[in-house]
N, C-alpha and C positions, 0 to 999 in steps of 0.2 A: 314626494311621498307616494308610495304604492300602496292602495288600497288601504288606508292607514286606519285601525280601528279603533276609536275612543273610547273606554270603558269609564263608564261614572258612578263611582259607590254608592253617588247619593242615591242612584234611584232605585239601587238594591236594601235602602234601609228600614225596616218596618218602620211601624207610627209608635210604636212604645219604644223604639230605638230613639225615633226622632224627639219625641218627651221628654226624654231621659237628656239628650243633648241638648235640649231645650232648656230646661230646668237647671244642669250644669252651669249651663251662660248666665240667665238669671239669677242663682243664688253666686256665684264666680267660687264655684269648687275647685274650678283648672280655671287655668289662663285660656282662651279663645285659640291660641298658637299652639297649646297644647293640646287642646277639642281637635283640631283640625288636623293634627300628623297622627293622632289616636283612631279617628275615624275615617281617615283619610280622604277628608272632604273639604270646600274651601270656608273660607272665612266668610263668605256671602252665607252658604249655605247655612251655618251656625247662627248669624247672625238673622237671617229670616228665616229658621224655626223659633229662634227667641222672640222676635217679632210677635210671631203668629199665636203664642202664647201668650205676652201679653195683652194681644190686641182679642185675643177669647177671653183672658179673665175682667176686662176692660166692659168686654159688650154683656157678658154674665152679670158686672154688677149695676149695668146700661139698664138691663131687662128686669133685675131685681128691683120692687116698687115697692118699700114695706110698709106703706102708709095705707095698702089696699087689706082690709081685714077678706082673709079667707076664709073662714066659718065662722060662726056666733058657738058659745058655748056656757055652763052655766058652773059654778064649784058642786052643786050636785053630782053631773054628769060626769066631772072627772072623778070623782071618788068612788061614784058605782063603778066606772070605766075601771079604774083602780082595784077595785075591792074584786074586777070578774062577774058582777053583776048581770053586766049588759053584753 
């Protein structure tokens, strides 16, 4: 091979591209075979931005604690709040 130059789609694909391909895998809107001749990228790549999505919405719900009350508040203060009061 003479000077033989590789072009790789993936790394021309934005991050809302990659989402979008992401999300396809996860919900299985297309088959993975079909992700991949569409985008022209491999099955690795499909498969690790799937990955990487669930492994965000995984550590999101890792970091969500909802046992920590974040403010105090009173039924007074929601109604004024409500009513424009305050």
């Amino acid at each position: 091979m003479e000077n033989a130059k590789y072009i790789y789609p993936a790394k021309n694909i934005s991050i809302n591209e990659r989402q979008t391909i992401a999300l396809q895998a996860i919900r299985h809107d297309q088959k993975i075979t079909f992700l991949t001749n569409e985008k022209q990228v491999s099955r690795d790549f499909v498969y690790a931005q799937k990955n990487k999505a669930l492994q965000a919405i995984d550590n999101a719900f890792k970091l969500a604690n909802d046992s920590k009350v974040l403010f105090y508040t009173s039924e007074h203060f929601i109604i004024m709040w409500n009513e424009g009061i305050l």
